[in-house]
GUKEDO-140146 format. One record per residue (C-alpha): residue in one letter; z, y, x. Coordinates in Angstrom, 1 decimal, decimal comma. Layout:
N
A Z Y X;
...
END
This chain:
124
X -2,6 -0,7 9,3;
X -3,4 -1,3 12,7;
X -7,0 -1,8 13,9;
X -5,9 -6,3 14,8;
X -4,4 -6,2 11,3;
X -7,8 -4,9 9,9;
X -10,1 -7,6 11,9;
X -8,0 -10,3 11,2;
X -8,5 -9,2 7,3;
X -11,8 -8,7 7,3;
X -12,4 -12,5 9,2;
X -10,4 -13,8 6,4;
X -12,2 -12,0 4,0;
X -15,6 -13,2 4,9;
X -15,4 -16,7 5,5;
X -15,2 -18,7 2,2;
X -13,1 -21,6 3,6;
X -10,3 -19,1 4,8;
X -10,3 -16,9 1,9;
X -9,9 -20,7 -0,5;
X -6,7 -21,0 1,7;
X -5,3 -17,6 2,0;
X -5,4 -16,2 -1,4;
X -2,8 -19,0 -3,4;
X -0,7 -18,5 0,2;
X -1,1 -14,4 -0,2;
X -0,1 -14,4 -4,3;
X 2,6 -16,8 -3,8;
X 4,2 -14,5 -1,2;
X 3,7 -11,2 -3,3;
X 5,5 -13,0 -6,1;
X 8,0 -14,2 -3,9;
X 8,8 -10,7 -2,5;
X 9,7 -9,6 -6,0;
X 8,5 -6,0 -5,9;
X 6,1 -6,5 -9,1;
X 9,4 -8,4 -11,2;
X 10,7 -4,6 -11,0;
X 7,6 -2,8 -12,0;
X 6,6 -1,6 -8,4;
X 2,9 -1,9 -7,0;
X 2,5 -2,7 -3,2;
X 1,6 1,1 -2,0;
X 4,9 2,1 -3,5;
X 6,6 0,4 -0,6;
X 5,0 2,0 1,7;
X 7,7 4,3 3,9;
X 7,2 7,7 3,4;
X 9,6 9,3 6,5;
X 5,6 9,5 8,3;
X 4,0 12,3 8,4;
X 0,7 10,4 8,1;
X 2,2 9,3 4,4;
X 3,2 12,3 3,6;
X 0,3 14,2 4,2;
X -1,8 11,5 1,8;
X 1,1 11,6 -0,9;
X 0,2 15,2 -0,9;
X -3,5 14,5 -1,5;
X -2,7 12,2 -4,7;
X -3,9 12,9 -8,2;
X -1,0 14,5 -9,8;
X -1,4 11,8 -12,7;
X -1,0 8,9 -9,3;
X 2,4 11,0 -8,4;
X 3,6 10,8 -11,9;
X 3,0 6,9 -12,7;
X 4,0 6,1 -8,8;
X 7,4 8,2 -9,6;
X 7,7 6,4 -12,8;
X 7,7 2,9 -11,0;
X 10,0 4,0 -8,6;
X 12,7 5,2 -10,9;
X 12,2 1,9 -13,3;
X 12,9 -0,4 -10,2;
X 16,0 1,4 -9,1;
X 17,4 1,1 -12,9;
X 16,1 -2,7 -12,8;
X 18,2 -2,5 -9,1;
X 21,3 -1,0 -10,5;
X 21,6 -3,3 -13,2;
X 20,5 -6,1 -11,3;
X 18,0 -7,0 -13,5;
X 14,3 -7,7 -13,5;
X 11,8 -6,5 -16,6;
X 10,5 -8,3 -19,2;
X 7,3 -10,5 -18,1;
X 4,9 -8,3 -20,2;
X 6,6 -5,5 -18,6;
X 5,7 -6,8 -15,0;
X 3,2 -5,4 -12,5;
X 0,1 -8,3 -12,9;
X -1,6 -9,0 -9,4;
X -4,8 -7,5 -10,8;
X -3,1 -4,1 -11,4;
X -1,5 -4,4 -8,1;
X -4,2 -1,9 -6,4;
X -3,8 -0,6 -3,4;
X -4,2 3,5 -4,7;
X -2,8 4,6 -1,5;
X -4,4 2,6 1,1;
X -7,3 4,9 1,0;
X -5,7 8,3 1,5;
X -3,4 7,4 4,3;
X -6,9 5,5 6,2;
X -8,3 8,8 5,6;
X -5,7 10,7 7,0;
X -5,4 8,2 10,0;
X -9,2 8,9 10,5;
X -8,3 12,9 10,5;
X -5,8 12,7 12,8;
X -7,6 10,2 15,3;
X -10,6 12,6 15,4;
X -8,2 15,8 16,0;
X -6,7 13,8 19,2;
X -10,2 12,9 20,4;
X -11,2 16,6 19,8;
X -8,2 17,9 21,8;
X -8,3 15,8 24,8;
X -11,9 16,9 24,8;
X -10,8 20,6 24,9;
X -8,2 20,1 27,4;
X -10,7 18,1 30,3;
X -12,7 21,2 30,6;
END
C-alpha cells in the first residue's frame, strides 16, 4: 500500500465522524465486489506475479497456505459453475482479516532498508 494510501487510512481511522461515514460506505463496497459470496477473503486477491508477495507467501504458516489454497480453489468451482455459496457458507466481514497485510509490510520494510543500505555503500 503506498505511504498516501496509509495516511489517508490512518486520518480516517482516527477521527470518529469520518470513521461513522466510512465504514457502512467500506462494507457496502466489499459486499458489492462479491469476493466473500465465493468464499475468498480480501488478501487472497492480492496479485502474486511481485516479488514482494511472493517472498511474504513464502513466509506464511503452512496451515495460512492451506486454508488460503482452499478458498481459492472453492471460488474458481463457485466461478465455473457460476454460482455463489450458500450464505452460511460465505466469508462474514469479521473473518475477513487481513492475514497477509502484515507479511508483505514487512517485507516492504526489508527491502526499503536494503536500498537505503546500498545507496549508502555505493556514495563512499
Amino acid at each position: 500500500m503506498s505511504f498516501v494510501l496509509k495516511r489517508i487510512t490512518q486520518f480516517v481511522e482516527t477521527s470518529p465522524a469520518l470513521k461513522k461515514i466510512g465504514t457502512p460506505i467500506a462494507d457496502r463496497y466489499c459486499d458489492l465486489a462479491g469476493y466473500r459470496k465465493v468464499g475468498l477473503c480480501y488478501d487472497d486477491l492480492i496479485a502474486e506475479e511481485n516479488d514482494v508477495v511472493q517472498k511474504a507467501l513464502k513466509r506464511l504458516p503452512p496451515r495460512l497456505i492451506y486454508d488460503r489454497m482452499f478458498r481459492q480453489r472453492r471460488a474458481m468451482q463457485c466461478s465455473l459453475a457460476q454460482t455463489v455459496l450458500p450464505k452460511e457458507e460465505q466469508t462474514k466481514p469479521e473473518d475477513d482479516i487481513h492475514y497477509l497485510r502484515p507479511y508483505i509490510e514487512e517485507v516492504e520494510r526489508e527491502f526499503a532498508e536494503r536500498a537505503e543500505l546500498d545507496s549508502l555503500a555505493k556514495a563512499k
